[in-house]
C-alpha positions in Angstrom: 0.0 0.0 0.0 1.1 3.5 -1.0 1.0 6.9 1.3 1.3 10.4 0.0 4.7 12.2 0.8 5.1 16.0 1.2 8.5 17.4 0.0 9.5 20.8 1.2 12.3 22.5 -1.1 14.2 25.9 -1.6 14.1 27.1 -5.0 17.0 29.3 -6.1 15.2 32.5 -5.1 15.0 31.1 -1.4 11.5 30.3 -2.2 10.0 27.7 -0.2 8.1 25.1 -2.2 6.1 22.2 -1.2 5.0 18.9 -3.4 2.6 16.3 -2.7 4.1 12.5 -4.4 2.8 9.6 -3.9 5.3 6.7 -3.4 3.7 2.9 -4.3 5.5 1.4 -1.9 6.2 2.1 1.7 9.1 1.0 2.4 10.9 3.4 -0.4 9.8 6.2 2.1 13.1 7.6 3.7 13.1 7.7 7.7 15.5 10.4 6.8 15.0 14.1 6.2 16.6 14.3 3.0 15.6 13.7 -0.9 16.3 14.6 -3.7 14.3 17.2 -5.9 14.7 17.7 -9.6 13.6 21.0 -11.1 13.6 23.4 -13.5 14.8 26.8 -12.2 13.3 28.7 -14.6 10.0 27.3 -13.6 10.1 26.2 -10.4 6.3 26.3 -9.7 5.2 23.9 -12.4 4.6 21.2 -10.7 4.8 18.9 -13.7 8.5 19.2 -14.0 9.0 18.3 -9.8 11.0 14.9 -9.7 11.4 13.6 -6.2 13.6 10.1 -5.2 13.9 8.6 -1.7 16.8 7.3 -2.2 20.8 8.1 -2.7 22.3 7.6 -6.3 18.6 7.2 -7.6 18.0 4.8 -11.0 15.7 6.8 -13.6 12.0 4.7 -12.2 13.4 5.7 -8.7 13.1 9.5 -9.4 8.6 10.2 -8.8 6.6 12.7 -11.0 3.6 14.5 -10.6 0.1 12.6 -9.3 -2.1 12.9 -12.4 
């Protein structure tokens, strides 16, 4: 079963920005505080283009899009 994750990020204005993914699996939820966020700078509030990954040294289906 799945849960719904909240990432809060800075953006390179010092922006705070916050992103709702939803990872399948449980146990790929860090106990950590850190992930990793890809986005684009020029656009940081489309949320379409938010990657998020759990995990250090992510593979390409480790890294989470947007919920459609």
């Amino acid at each position: 079963m799945g849960a719904d994750v909240v990432v809060k990020f800075t953006d390179l204005h010092g922006t705070d920005r916050w992103v709702t993914r939803r990872a399948e699996n449980r146990s790929a939820i860090p106990t950590s505080d850190t992930v990793l966020v890809l986005y684009d700078p020029l656009h940081p509030e489309a949320d379409d283009l938010i990657f998020v990954a759990f995990q250090p040294d992510p593979l390409p289906a480790d890294w989470i899009g947007s919920i459609a």
